[in-house]
C-alpha positions in Angstrom: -67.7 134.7 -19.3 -67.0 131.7 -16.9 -69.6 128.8 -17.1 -73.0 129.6 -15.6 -73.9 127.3 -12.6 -75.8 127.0 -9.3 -72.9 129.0 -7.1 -72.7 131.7 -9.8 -76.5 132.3 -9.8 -76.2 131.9 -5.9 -73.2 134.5 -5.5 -74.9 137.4 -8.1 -78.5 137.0 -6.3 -76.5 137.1 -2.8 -78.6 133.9 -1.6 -77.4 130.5 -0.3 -77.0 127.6 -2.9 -79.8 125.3 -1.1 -82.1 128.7 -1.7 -81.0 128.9 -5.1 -81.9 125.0 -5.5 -85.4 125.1 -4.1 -86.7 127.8 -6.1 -85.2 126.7 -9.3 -87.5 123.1 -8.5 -90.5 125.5 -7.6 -90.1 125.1 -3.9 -93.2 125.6 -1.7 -90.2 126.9 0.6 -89.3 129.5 -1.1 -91.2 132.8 -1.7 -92.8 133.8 -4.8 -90.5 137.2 -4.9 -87.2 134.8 -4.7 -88.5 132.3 -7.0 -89.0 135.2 -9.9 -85.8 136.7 -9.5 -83.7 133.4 -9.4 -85.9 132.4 -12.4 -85.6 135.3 -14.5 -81.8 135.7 -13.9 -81.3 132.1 -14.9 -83.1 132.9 -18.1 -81.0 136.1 -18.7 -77.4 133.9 -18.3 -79.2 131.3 -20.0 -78.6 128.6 -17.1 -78.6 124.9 -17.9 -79.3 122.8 -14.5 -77.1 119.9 -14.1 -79.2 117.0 -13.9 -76.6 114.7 -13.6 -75.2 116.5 -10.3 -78.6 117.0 -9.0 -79.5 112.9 -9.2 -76.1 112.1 -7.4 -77.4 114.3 -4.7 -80.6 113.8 -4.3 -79.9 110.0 -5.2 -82.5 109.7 -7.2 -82.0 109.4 -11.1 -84.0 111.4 -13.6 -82.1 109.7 -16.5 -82.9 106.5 -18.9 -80.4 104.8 -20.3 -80.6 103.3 -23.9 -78.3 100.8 -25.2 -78.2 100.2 -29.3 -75.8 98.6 -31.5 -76.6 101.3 -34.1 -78.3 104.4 -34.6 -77.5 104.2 -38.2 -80.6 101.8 -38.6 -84.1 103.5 -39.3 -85.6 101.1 -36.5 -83.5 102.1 -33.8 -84.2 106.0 -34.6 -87.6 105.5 -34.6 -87.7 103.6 -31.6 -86.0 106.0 -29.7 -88.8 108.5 -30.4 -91.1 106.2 -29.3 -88.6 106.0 -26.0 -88.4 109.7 -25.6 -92.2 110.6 -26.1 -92.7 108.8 -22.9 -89.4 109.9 -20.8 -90.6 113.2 -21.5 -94.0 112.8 -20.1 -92.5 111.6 -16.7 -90.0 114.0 -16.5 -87.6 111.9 -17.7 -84.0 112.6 -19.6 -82.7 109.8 -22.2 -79.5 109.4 -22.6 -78.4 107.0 -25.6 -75.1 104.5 -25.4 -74.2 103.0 -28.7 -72.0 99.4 -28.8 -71.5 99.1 -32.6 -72.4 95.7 -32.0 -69.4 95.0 -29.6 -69.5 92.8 -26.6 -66.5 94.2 -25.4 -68.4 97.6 -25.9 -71.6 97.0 -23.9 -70.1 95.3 -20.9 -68.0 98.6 -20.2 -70.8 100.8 -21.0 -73.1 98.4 -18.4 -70.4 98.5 -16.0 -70.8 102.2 -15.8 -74.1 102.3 -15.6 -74.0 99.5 -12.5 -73.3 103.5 -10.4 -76.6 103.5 -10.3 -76.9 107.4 -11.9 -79.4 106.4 -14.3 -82.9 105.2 -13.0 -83.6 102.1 -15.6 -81.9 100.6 -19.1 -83.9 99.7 -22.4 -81.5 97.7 -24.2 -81.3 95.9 -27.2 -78.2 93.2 -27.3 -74.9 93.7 -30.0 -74.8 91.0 -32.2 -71.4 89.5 -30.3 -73.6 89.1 -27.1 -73.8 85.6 -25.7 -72.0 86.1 -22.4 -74.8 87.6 -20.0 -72.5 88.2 -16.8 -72.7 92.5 -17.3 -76.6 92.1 -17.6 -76.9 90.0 -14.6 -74.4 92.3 -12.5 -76.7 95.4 -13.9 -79.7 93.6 -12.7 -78.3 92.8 -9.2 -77.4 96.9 -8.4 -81.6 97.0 -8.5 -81.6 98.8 -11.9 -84.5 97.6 -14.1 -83.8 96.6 -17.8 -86.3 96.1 -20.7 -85.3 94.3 -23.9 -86.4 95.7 -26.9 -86.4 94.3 -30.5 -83.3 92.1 -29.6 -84.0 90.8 -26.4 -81.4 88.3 -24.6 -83.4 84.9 -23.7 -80.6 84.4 -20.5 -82.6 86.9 -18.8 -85.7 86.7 -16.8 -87.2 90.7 -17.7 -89.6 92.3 -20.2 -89.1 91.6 -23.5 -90.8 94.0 -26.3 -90.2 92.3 -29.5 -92.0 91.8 -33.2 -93.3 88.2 -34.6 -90.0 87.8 -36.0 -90.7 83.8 -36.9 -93.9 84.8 -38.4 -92.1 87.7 -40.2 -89.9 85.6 -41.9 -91.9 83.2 -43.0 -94.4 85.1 -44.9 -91.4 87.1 -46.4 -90.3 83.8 -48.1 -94.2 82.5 -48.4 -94.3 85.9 -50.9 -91.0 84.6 -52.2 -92.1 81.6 -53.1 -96.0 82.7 -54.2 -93.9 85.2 -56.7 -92.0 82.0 -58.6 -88.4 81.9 -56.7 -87.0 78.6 -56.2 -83.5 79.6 -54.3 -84.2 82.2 -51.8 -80.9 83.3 -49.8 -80.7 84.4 -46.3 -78.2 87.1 -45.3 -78.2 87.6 -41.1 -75.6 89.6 -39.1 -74.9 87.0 -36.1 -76.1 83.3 -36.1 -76.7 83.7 -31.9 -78.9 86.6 -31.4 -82.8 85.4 -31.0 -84.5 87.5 -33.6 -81.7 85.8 -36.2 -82.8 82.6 -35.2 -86.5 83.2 -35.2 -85.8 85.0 -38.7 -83.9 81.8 -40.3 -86.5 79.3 -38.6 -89.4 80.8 -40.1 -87.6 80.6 -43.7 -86.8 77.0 -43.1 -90.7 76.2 -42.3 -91.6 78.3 -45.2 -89.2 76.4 -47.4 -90.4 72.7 -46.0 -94.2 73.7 -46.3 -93.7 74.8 -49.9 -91.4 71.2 -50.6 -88.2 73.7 -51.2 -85.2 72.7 -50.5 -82.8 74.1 -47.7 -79.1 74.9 -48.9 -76.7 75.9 -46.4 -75.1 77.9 -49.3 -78.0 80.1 -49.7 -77.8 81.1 -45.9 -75.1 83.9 -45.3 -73.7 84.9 -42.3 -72.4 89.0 -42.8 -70.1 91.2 -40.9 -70.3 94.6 -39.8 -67.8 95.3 -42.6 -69.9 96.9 -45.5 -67.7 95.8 -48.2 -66.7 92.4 -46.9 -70.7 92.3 -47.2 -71.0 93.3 -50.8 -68.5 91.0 -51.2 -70.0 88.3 -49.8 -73.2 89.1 -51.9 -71.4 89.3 -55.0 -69.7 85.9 -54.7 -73.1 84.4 -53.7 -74.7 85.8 -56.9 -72.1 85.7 -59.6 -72.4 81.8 -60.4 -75.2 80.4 -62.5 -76.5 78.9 -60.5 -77.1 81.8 -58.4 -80.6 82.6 -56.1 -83.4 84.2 -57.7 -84.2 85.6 -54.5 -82.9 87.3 -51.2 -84.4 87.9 -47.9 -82.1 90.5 -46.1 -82.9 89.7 -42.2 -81.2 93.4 -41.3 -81.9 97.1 -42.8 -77.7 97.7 -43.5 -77.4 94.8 -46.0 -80.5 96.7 -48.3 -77.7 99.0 -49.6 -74.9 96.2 -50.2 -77.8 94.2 -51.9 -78.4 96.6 -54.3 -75.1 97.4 -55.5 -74.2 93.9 -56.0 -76.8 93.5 -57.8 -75.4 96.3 -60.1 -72.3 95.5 -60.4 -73.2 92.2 -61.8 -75.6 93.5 -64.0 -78.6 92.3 -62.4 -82.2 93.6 -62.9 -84.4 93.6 -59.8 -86.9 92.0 -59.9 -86.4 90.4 -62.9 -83.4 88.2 -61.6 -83.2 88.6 -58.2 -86.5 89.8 -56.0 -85.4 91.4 -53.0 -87.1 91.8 -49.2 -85.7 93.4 -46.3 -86.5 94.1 -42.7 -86.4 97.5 -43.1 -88.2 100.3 -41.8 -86.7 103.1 -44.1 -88.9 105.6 -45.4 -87.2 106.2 -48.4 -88.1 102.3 -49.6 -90.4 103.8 -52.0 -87.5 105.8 -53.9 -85.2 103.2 -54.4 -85.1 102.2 -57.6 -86.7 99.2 -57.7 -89.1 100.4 -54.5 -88.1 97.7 -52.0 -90.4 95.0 -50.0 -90.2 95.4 -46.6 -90.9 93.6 -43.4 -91.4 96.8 -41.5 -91.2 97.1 -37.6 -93.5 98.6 -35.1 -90.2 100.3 -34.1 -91.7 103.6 -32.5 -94.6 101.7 -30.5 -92.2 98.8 -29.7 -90.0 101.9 -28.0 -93.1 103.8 -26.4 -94.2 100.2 -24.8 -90.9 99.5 -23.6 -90.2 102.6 -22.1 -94.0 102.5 -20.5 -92.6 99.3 -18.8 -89.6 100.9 -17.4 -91.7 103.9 -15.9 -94.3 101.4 -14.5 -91.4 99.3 -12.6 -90.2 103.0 -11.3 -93.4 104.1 -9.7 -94.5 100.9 -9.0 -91.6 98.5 -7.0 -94.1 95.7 -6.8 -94.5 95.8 -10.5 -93.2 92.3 -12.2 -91.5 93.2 -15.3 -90.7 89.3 -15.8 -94.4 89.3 -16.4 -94.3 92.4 -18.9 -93.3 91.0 -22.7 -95.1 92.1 -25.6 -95.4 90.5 -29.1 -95.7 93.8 -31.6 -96.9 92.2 -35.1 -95.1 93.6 -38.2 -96.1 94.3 -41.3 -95.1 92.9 -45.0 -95.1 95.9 -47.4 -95.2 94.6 -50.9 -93.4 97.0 -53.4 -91.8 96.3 -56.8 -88.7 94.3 -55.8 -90.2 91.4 -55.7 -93.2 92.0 -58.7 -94.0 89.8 -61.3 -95.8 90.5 -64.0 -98.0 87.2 -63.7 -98.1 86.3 -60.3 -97.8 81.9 -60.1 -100.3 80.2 -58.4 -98.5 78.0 -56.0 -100.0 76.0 -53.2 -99.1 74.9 -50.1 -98.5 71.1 -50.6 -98.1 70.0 -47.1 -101.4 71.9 -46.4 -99.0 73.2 -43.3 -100.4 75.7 -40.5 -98.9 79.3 -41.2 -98.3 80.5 -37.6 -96.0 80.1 -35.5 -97.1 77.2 -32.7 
């Protein structure tokens, strides 16, 4: 049977394709007698409406873009259920664009987008992204774009993020209260603002606590899993190794892990382990991991919120629109002790952000 669309219904039901239209959308146009037999024929042949075709037509898009690096990460998954619980309340179709962290990636997917068939963009940058040219073009075509969890500072939009400085530092605070004297950093891109905010939250952790900063101890990863575990292994085969790890990034949990067994090395006993991580199944790994875990689905639902408030409302100012989401440190046993040190602050230093 040939593909079911709007002329096919049109041509069996012996009305015009405009007719067709209106009563599929519930026309006050059309009577109630059409209406049910366009409806229930469409049901029988099991007819899918093209929304794409319809928004070119009617110019007006019903679609949300989302652009990710990943969708392999547990935040970005949850997020976009927070994304879609509120398309779907307006009416709203998501449609999600991945980049696998590639510059080259996103500025082709934004360039398509620039059409103009998709009525906003929640986006959160690839890891390569320091050129800002494609956002600013996007922006230009009247689109509006929300940054969410990595946001691009370049712009002038809403921005939903976490309290990644704040994050951070308690992460290596707990470190440090749990006995460790050479916590490592491990970060995917050394430009992106919530890698920065994650490694200057560790370095004011390590100069309230009178630690010492090693550039050795901070490792920059790829996108390369075992060029990762690599990199891990090589950090932690010396003996004078870390005792700890702070994994800024879900992905490098895995890598961490195995390193660690393939060198023979207990967790927590000598190496304790935190991630950001918002993977449910931290509390079946084996040690249970620490987490600094995300408000990834509200972070999504308030991002989305924005985009819908900027569509209904033109005068809204989405410069005007960031949100600070706090996170929350989930202590589990890869980073227990069985008697905890009593360690004080010795600069007596503030611990927030300011």
């Amino acid at each position: 049977m040939e593909k079911v669309n709007i002329k096919y219904l049109a041509e069996e039901l012996n009305l015009s394709i405009s007719t067709v239209s209106r009563a599929l959308r519930d026309s006050y146009e059309i009577s109630t007698e059409t209406k049910k037999r366009v409806v229930e024929l469409a049901k029988k042949l099991d007819y899918v409406p093209n929304y794409h075709a319809s928004s070119l037509r009617s110019k007006k898009s019903n679609m949300i873009a989302v652009v990710i690096p990943e969708v392999a990460d547990s935040f970005f998954a949850q997020a976009i259920n927070g994304i879609e619980s509120v398309a779907q309340e307006n009416g709203y179709h998501v449609l999600i664009y991945l980049t696998h962290e590639s510059l080259l990636q996103e500025q082709a997917l934004l360039k398509d987008l620039q059409s103009g068939w998709v009525a906003g963009v929640l986006m959160s940058v690839s890891s390569e992204t320091e050129q800002v040219a494609h956002i600013e073009e996007l922006l230009a075509k009247g689109i509006p774009l929300v940054f969410f969890d990595r946001p691009c500072d370049k712009i002038e939009t809403a921005k939903i993020t976490t309290d990644d400085w704040e994050s951070s530092y308690k992460a290596t605070q707990h470190l440090i209260e749990r006995g460790c004297k050479k916590i490592a950093l491990l970060s995917v891109s050394d430009s992106l603002s919530i890698s920065t905010e994650r490694m200057a939250g560790y370095r004011q952790a390590l100069v309230d606590y009178a630690q010492p900063f090693e550039p050795s101890n901070n490792v920059l990863c790829t996108n390369c899993e075992e060029q990762n575990m690599q990199l891990i292994i090589n950090l932690l085969k010396d003996e004078d190794r870390p005792d700890a790890i702070l994994a800024t990034v879900e992905k490098l949990t895995t890598s961490v892990y195995l390193a660690c067994k393939k060198l023979q090395l207990s967790i927590p006993n000598d190496v304790k382990v935190i991630s950001f991580s918002n993977l449910q199944s931290a509390l079946l790994l084996n040690p249970s991991l620490t987490t600094i875990t995300q408000p990834a689905f509200e972070m999504g639902r308030t991002a989305a919120s924005l985009i819908f408030k900027s569509l209904k409302n033109k005068h809204f100012n989405l410069k005007a629109g960031s949100v600070v989401i706090p996170s929350t440190l989930e202590i589990r046993d890869s980073t227990f002790t069985e008697v905890t040190p009593v360690i004080s602050n010795p600069l007596n230093a503030p611990l927030a952000h300011v």
